[in-house]
KOLTORSE-753378 format. One record per atom (N, C-alpha, C, CB): residue in three letters; x negated, y, z negated. Coordinates in steps of 0.02 Angstrom, whole numbers, plus 50000, padded with zeros to 5 digits. Glycine has a CB too. Example, Ala and Ser with C-alpha at 12.3 -4.5 7.8 and 13.67 -1.06 7.14 Angstrom:
<sites>
ala493404971649610
ala493854977549610
ala493404983549610
ala494354977649548
ser493584988849646
ser493164994749643
ser493555000249606
ser492964997049714
</sites>
This chain:
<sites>
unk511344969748738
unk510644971848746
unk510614978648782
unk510234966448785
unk510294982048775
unk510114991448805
unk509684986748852
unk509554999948739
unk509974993848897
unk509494992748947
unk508834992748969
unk509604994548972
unk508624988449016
unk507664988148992
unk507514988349075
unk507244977948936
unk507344994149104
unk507324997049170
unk506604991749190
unk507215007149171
unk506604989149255
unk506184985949291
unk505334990349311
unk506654984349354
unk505444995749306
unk504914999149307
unk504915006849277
unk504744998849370
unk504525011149239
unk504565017649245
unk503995022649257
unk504835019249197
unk504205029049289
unk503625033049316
unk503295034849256
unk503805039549361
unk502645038449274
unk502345037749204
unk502015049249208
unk501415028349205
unk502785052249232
unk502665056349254
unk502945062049171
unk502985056049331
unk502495067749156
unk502705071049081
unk502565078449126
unk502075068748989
unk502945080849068
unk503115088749070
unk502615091249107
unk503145092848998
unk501755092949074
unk501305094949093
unk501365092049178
unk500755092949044
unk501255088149191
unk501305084849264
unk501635090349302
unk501765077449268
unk502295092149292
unk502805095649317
unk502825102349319
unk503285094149291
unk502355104349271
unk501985110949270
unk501565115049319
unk501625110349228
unk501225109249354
unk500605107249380
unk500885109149443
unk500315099849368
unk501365104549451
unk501765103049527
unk502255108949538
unk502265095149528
unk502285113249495
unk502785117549517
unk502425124749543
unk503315118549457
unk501855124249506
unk501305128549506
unk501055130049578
unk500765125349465
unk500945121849601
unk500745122149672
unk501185124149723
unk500535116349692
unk502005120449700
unk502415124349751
unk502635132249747
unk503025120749754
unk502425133749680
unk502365143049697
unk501575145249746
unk502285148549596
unk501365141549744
unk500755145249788
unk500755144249844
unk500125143949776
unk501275142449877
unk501455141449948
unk500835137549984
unk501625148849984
unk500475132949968
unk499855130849987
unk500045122649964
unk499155135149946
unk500375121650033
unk500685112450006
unk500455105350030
unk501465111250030
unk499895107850084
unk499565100950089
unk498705102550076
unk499755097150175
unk498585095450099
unk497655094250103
unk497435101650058
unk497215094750214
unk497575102449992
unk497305108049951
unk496945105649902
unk497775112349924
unk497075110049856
unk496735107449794
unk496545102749753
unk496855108749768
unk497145100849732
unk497015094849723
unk497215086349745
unk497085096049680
unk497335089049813
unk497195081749878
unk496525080749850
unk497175083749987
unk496035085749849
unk495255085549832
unk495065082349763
unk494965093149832
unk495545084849703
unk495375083149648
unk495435074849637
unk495765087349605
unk496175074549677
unk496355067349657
unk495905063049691
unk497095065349675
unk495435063649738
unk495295059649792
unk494505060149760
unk495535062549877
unk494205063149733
unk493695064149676
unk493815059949608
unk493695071649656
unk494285060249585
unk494355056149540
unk494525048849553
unk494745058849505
unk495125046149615
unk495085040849636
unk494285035449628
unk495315042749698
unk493945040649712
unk493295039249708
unk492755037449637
unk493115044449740
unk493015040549585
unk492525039449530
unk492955030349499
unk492555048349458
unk493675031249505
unk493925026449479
unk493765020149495
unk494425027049482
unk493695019649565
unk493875015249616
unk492975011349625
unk494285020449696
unk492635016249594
unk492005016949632
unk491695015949703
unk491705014049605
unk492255018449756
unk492155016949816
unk491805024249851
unk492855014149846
unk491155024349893
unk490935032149927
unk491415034449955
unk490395032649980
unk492015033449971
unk492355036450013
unk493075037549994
unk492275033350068
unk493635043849990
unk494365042649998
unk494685045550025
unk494685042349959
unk495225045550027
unk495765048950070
unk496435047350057
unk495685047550139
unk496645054950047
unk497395054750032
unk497685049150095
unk497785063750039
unk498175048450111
unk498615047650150
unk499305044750131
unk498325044750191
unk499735045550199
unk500765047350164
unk500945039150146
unk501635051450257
unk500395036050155
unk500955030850140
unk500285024450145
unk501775030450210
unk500465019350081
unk499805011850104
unk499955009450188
unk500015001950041
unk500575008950197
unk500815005350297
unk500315010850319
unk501955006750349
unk500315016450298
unk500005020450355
unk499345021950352
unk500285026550364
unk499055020450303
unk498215018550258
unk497865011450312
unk498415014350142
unk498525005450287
unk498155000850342
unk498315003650418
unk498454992550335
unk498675006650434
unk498915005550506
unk498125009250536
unk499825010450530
unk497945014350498
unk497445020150510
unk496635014550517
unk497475027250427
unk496695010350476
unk495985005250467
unk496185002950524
unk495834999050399
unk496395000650535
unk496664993850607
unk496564998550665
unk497754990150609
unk496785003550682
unk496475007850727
unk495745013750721
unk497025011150741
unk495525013050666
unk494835014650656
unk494445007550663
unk494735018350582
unk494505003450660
unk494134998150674
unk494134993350765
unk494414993650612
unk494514997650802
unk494924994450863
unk494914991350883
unk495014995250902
unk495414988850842
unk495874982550846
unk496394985050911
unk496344980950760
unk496544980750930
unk497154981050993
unk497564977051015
unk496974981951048
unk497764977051065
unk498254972751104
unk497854965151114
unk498444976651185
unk497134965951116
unk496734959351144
unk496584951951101
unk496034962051159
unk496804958551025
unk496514956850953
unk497014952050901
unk496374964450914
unk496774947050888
unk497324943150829
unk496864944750773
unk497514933350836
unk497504945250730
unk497504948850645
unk497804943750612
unk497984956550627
unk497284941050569
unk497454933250518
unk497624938450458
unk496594925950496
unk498474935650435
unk498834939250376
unk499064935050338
unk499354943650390
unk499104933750249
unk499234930250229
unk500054929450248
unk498954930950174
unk500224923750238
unk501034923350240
unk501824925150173
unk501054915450257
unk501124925950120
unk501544929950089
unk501384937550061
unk501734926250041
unk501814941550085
unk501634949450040
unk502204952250063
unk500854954950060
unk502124960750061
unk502744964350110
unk502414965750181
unk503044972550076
unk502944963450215
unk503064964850292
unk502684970750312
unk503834966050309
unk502414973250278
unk501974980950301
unk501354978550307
unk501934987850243
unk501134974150305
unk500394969550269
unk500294966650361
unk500644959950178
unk500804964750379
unk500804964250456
unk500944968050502
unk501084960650475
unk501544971750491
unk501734978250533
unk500974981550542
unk502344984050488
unk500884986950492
unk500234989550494
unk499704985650576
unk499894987150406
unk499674980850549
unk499204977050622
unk499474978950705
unk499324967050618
unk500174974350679
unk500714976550733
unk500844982550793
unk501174977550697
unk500394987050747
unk500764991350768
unk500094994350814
unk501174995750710
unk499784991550821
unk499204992550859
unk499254989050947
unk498594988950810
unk499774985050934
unk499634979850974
unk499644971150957
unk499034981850991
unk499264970850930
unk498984964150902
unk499254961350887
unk498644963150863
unk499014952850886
unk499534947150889
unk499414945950814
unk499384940150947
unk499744945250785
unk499834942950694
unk499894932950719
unk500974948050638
unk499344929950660
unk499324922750639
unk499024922550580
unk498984918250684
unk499984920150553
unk499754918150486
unk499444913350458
unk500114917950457
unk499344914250368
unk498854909250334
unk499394907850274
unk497984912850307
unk499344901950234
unk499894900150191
unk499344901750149
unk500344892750191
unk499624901650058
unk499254907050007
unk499154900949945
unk499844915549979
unk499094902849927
unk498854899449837
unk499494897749819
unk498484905749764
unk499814892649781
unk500364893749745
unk500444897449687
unk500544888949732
unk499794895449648
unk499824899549605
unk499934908549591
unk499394897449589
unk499464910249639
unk499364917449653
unk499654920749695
unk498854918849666
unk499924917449744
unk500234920449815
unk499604922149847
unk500774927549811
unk498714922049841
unk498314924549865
unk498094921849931
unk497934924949824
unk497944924549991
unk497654920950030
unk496854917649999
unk497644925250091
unk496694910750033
unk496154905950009
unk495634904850050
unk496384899749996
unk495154905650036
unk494514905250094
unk494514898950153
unk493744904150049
unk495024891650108
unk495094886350128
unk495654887750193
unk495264881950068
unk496074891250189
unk496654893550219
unk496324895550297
unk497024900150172
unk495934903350275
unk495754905450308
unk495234902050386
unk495614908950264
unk494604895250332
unk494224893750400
unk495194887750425
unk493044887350382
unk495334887050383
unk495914881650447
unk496064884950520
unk496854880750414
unk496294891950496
unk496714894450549
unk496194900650580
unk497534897350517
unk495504900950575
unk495204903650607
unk495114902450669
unk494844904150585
unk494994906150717
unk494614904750804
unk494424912150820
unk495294901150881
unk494304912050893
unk493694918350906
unk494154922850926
unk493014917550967
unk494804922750929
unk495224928050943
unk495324932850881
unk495874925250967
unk495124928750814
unk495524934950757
unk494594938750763
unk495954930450639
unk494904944550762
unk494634952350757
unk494594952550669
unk495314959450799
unk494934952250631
unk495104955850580
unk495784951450530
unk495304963350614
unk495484949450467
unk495724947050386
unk495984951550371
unk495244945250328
unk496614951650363
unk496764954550282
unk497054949450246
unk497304960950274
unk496704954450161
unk496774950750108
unk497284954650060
unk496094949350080
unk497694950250024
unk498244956349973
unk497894951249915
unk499464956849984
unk497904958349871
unk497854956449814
unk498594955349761
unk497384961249793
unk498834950349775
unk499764949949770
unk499744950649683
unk500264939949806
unk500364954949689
unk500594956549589
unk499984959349548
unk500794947749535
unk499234961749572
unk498894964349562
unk498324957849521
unk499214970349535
unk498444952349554
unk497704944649556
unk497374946949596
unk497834935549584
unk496654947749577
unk496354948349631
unk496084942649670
unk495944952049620
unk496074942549729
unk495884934649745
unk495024934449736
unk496164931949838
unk495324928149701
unk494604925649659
unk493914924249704
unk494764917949619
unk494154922149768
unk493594919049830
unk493494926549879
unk494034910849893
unk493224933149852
unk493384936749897
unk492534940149906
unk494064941549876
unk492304938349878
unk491564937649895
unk491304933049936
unk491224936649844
unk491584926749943
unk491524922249981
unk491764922050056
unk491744918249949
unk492414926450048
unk492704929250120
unk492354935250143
unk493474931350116
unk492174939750116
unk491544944250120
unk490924939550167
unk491254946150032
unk490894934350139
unk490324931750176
unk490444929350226
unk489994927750151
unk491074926850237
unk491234922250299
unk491344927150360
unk491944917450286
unk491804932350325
unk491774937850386
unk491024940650415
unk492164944650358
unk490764942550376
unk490044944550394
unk489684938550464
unk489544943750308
unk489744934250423
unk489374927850464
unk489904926950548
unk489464918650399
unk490474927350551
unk490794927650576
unk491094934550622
unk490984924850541
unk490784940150603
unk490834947450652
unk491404948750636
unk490774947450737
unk491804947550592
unk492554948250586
unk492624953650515
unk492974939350573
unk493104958550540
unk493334964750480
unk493604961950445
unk493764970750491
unk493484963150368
unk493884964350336
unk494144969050294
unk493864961550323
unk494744969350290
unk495464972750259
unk495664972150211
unk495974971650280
unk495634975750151
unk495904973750085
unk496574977450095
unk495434976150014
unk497044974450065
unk497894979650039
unk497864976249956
unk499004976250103
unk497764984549940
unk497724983349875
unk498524986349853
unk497004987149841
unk499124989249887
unk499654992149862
unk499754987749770
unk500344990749927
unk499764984149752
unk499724980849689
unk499264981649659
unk499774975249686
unk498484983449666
unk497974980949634
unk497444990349615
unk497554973549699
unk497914992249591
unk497384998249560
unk497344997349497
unk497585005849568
unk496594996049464
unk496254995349441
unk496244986049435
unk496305000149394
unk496244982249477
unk496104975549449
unk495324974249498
unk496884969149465
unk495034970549459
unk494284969249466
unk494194962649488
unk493894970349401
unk493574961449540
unk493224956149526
unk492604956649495
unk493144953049575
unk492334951549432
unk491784952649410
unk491374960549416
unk491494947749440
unk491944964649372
unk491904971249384
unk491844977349424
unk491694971549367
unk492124973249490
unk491904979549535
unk492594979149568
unk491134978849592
unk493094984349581
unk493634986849590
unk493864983349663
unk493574994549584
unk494444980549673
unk494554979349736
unk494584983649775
unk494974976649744
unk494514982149852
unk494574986849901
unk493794988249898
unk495134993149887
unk493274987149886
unk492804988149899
unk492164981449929
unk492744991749845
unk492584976549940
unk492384970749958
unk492424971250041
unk492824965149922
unk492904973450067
unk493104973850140
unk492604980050170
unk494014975650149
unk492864980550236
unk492784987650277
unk492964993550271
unk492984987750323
unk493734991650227
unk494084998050214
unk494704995150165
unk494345002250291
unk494955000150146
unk495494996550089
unk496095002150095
unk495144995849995
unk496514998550059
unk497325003350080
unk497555002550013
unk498014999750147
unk497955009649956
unk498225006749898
unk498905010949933
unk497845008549811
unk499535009649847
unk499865011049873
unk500125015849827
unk500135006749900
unk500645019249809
unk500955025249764
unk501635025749774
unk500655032249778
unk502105021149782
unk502785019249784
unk503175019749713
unk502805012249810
unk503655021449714
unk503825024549616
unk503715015949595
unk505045029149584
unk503645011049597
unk503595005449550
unk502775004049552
unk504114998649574
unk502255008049579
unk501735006549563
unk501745008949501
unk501285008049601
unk500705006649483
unk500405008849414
unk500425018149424
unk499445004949402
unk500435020649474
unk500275028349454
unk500725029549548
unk499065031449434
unk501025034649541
unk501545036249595
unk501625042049636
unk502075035949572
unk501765046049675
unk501915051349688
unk502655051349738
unk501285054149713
unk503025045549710
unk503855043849762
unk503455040449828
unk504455053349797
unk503055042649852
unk502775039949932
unk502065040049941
unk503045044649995
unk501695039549964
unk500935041849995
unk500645034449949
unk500525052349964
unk499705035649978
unk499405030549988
unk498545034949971
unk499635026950069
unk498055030249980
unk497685032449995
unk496835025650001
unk497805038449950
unk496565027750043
unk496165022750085
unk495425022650048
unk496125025250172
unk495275019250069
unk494285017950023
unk493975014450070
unk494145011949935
unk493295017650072
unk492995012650122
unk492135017150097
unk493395013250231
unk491615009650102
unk490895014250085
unk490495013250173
unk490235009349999
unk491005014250209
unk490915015150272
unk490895022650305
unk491395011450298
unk490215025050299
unk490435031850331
unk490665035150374
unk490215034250336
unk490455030250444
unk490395029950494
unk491415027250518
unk489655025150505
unk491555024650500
unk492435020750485
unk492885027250453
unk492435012550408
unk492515029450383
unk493015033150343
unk493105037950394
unk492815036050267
unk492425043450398
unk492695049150458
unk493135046650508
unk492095052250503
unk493055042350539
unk493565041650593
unk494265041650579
unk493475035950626
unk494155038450506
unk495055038250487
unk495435043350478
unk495245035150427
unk494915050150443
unk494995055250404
unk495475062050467
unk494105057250370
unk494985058150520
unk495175061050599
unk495855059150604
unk494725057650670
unk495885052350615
unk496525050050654
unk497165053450589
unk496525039150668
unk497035051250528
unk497645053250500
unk497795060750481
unk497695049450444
unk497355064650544
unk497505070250540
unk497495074750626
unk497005072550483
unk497925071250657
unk498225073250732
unk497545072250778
unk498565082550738
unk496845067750734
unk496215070550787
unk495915074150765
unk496325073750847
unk495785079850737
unk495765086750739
unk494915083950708
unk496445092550689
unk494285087450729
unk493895086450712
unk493565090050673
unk493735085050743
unk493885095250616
unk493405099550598
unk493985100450546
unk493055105550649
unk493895098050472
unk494345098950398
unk494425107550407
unk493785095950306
unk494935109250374
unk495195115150342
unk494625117950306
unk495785113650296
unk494405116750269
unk493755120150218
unk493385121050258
unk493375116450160
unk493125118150323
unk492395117950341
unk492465123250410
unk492065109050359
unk493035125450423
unk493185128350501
unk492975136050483
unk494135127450535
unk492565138550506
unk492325146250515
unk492625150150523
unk491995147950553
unk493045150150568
unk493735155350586
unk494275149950575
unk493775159350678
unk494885151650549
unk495485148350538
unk495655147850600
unk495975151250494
unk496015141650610
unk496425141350638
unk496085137050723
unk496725148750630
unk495315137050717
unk494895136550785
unk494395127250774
unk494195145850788
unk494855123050816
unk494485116350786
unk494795112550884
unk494995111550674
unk494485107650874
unk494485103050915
unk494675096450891
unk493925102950940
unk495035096250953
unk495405086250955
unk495035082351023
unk496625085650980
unk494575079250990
unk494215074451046
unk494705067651064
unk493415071651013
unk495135066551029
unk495615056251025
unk496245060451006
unk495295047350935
unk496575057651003
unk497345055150982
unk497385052250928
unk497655050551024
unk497935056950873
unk497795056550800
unk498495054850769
unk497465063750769
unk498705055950718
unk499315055350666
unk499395060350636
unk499285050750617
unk500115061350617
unk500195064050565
unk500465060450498
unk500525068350582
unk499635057450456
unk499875054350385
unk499465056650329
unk499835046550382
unk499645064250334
unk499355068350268
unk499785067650209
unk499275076350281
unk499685067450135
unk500035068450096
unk499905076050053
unk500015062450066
unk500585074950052
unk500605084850031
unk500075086249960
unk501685088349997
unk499955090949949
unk499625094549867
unk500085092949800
unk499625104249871
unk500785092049809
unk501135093249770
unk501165087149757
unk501615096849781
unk501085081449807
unk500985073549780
unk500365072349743
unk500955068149842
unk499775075949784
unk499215074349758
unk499065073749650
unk498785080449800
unk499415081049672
unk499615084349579
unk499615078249530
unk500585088549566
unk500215074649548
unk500455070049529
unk500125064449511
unk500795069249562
unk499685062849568
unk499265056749557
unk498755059649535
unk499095052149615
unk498495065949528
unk497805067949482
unk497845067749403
unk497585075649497
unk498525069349394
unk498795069649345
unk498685061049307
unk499505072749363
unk499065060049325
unk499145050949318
unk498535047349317
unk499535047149381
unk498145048149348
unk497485045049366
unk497105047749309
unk497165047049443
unk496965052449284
unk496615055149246
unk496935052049169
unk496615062949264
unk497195048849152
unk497585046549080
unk497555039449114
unk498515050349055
unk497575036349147
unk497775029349194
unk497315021049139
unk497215031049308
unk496695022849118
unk496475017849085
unk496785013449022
unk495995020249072
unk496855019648992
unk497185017248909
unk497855013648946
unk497465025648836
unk498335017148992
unk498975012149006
unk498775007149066
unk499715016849031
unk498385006349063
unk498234999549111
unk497914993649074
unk497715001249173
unk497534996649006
unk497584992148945
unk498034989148913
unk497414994048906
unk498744994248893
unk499304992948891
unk499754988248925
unk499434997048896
unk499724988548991
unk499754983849045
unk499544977349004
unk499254985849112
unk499084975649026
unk498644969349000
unk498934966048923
unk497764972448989
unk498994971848898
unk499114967248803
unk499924966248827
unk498994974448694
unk500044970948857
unk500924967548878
unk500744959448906
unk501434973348965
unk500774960448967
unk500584953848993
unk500414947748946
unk500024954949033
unk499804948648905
unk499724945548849
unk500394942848804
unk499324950048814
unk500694946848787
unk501184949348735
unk501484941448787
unk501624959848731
unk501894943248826
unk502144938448878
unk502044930548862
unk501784940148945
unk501434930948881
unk501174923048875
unk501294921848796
unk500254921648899
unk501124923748756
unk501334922148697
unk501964920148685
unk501234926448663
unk502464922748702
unk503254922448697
unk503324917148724
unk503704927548728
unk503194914948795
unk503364910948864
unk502814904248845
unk503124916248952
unk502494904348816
unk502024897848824
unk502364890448814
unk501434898448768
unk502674892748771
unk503124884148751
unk503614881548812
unk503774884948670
unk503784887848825
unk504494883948873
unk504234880848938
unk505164890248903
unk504254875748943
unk504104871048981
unk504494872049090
unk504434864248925
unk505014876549066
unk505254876249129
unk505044883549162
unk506054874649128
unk504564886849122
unk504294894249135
unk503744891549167
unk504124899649069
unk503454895149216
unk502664894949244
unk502514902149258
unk502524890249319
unk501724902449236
unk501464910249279
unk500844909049292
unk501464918049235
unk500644913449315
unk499784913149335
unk499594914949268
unk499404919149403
unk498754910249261
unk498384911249222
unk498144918749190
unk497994908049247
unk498154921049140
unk497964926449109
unk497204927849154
unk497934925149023
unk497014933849168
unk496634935249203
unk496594944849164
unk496894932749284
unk495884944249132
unk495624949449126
unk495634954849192
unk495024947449103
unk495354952849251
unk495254957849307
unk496134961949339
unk494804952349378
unk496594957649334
unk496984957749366
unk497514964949317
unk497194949649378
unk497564970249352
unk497764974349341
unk498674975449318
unk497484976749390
unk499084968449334
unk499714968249298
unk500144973949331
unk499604969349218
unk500284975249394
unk500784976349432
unk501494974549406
unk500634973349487
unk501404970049418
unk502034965049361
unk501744958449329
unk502804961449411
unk502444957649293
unk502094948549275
unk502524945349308
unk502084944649187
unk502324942049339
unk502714935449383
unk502814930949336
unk502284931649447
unk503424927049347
unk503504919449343
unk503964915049395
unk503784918149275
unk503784910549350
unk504114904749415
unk504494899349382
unk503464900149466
unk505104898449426
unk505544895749386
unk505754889849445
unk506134901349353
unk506444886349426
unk506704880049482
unk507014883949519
unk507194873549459
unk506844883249586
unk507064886649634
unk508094885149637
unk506544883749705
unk508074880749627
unk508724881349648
unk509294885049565
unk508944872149681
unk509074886549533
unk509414891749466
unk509014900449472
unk509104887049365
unk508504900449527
unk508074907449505
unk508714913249542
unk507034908049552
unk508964911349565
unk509504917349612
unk509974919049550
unk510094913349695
unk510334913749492
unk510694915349470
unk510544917149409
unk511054912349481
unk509964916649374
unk509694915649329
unk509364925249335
unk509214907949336
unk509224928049400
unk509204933549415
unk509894939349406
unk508984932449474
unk510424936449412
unk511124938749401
unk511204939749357
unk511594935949413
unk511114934249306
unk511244934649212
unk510824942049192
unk510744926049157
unk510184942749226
unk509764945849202
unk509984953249215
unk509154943749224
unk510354952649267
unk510704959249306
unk511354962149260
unk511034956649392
unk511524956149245
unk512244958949200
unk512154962749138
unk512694952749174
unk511244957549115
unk511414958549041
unk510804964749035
unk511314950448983
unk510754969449078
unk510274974649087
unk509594972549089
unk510334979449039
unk509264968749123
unk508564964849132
unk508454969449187
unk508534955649150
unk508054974149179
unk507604975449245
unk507114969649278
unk507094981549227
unk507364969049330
unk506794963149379
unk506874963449449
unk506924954549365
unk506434960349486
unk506474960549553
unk506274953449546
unk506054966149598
unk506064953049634
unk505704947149686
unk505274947849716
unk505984944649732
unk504594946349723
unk504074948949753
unk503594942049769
unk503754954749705
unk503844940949835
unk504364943049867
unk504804938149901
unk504144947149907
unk505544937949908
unk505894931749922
unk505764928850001
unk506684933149909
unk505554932050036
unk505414929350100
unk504634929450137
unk505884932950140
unk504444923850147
unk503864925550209
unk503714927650232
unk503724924950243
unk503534932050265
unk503454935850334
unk503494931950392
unk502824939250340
unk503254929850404
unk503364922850452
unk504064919650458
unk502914916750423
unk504304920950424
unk505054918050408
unk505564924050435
unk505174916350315
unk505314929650430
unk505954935650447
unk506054934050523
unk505694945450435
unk506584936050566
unk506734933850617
unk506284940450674
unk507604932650616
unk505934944750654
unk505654948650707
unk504784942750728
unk505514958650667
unk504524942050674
unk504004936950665
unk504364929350681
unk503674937550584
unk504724929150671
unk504854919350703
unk504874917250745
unk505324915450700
unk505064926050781
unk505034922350865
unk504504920950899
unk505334926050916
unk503884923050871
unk503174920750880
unk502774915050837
unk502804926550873
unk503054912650757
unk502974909550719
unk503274903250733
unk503104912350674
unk503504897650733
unk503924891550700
unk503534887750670
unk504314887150743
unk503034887050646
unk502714884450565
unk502954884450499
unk502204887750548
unk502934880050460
unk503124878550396
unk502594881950351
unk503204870850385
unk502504887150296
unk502184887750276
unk502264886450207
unk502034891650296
unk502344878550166
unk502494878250116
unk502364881250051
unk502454874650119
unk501714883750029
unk501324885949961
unk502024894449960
unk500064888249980
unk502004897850039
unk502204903850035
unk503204902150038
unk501764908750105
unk503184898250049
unk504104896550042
unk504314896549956
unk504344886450080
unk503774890749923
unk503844889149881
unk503924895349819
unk503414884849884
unk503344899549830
unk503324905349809
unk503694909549804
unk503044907149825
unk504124910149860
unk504454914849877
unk505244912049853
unk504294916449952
unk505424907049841
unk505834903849820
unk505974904749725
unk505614897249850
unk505554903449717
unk505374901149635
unk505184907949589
unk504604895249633
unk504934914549622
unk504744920849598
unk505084923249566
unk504614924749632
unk505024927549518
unk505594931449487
unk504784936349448
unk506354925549421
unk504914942049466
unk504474949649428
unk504904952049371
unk504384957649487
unk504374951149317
unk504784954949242
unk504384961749247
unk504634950149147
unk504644965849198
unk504204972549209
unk503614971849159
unk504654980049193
unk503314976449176
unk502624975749119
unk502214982849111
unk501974969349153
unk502624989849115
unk502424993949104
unk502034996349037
unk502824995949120
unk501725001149020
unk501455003548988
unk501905004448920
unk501215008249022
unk502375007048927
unk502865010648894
unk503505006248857
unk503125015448947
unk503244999548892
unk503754992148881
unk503574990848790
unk503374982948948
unk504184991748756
unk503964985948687
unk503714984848668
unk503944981648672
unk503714979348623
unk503484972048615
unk504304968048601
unk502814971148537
unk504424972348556
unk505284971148566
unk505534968148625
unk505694977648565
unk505504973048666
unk505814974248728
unk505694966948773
unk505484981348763
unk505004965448760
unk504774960048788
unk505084952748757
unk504044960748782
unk505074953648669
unk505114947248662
unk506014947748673
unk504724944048586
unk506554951748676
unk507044950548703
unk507174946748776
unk507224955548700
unk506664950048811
unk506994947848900
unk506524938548892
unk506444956149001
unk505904937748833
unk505724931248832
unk506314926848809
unk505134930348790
unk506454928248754
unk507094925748721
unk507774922948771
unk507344932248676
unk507894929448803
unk508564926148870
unk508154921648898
unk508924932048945
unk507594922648932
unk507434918548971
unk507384911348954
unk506964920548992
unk507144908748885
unk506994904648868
unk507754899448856
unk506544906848821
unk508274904848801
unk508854903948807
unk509164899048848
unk509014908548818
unk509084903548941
unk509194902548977
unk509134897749031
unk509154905548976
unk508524894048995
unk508264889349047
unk508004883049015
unk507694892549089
unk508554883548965
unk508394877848926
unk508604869348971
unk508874879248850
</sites>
């Protein structure tokens, strides 16, 4: 079998044109099109507000301290996603208590959430895991409200997946995506934040820029601005921006693509009885396609796939709660997120994937697990 890569950038000539353009104009951050992309985001996303920034960890870390959160403050995190989903909090101070997730979805559950609520958590976050959006998130919308409590979307998985048409990350206070080369649209690193909080976004716009209270465009004399707080440095350069303006602007038709893949999937996979995935879901934007297999063959059953050129990952094999920096504050069982994390295996589901391609890696699998 040729090889069938786990993810690919969705980066063309023109793109590179673009980006080289900018690095001849010696003009490499918060420029041109930081502006363009963050304009077009905004139209995508339909959220009033965006912002570049270097990285999603550093998108949430920036909400969690625009919202101040602190040392005093517990941050309810689901127990399964990546370790940045808590760090981010962490890093404020704050005591992290987790919530166990959906089996199906890996999603945190509104049911989850009142269990392990009390008047210490400040602030929810919610991941929208493998790009599901969680289905009860209007309902957590409400509970927070009723309850004085922020919420936090991490959408790093979920650009363009919907609830009842309206884009995640716009349900919360503020939202964090992500642009890592295995997302839907990339620039190698950086992030960028949403919030129809005006009063929140400026503050963020501040912090992830050393403080400084007065943007580049808007300063009268160069070079003459004020730092009222203590800020960051998590700008992402022009030459990333390029990239994601680029991408973003073509992004629909292959996120359709996405979807009929996915589709394509279930078709292949439906019979075999020892396959499981989450329900087909129009909103859900197809990050990857998950499945789920018997935990005790998914490690090796991952190997075969390795030998015989299967691009795949795990998303993700461990808890957070389970890593040994978090346990020493954790010793809870969180079964739905063990289970999950046990049984996972990510096929790819790019744009650019087959159908071939697909019904081959269905075929081993099925093969395989007979």
């Amino acid at each position: 079998m040729r090889q069938i890569k786990f993810s690919k950038v969705d980066i063309i000539k023109n793109d590179l044109a673009k980006v080289n353009k900018v690095l001849k104009s010696g003009w490499l951050t918060h420029g041109k099109y930081t502006r363009l992309f963050e304009e077009e985001f905004k139209k995508f996303t339909g959220a009033n507000y965006v912002t570049t920034v270097s990285s999603c960890t550093a998108g949430l870390h920036l909400i969690f301290l625009a919202l101040g959160i602190s040392k005093n403050d517990t941050v309810l995190v689901p127990a399964m996603s990546h370790v940045a989903s808590a760090h981010a909090a962490s890093y404020t101070g704050a005591k992290i208590k987790f919530a166990d997730v959906d089996l199906e979805t890996g999603n945190i559950t509104l049911d989850q959430i009142k269990k392990n609520f009390d008047k210490s958590i400040k602030a929810i976050i919610v991941v929208h895991m493998s790009g599901i959006p969680v289905k009860e998130i209007k309902k957590i919308q409400n509970f927070c409200k009723k309850n004085k409590t922020f919420l936090v979307e991490d959408c790093a998985h979920a650009i363009g997946s919907k609830v009842n048409k309206q884009h995640v990350g716009n349900f919360g206070d503020a939202a964090a995506f992500s642009f890592y080369p295995t997302k839907q649209i990339t620039a190698g690193e950086g992030g960028a934040v949403i919030s129809n909080n005006k009063k929140l976004f400026d503050q963020i716009k501040k912090l992830k820029a050393f403080g400084i209270d007065t943007d580049i465009k808007d300063r009268k004399i160069p070079g003459l601005y004020n730092v009222k707080g203590l800020g960051y440095n998590f700008r992402m350069t022009d030459f990333q921006a390029t990239l994601l303006y680029t991408q973003i602007k073509r992004y629909n038709p292959k996120l359709k693509k996405r979807i009929e893949n996915a589709k394509i999937y279930e078709n292949f996979l439906s019979d075999c009885k020892n396959i499981n995935y989450s329900t087909f879901l129009d909103g859900n934007s197809y990050f990857i396609f998950q499945i789920f297999v018997d935990e005790k063959i998914r490690n090796n059953l991952i190997k075969k796939m390795v030998r015989n050129k299967i691009g795949c990952s795990i998303h993700y094999a461990t808890p957070i709660p389970y890593f040994e920096y978090y346990k020493k504050s954790h010793n809870k069982r969180f079964k739905n997120a063990e289970k999950y994390a046990n049984t996972n295996i990510s096929l790819p589901v790019y744009p650019d994937l087959k159908k071939e391609q697909i019904r081959n890696i269905s075929n081993f699998l099925i093969e395989n697990l007979k």
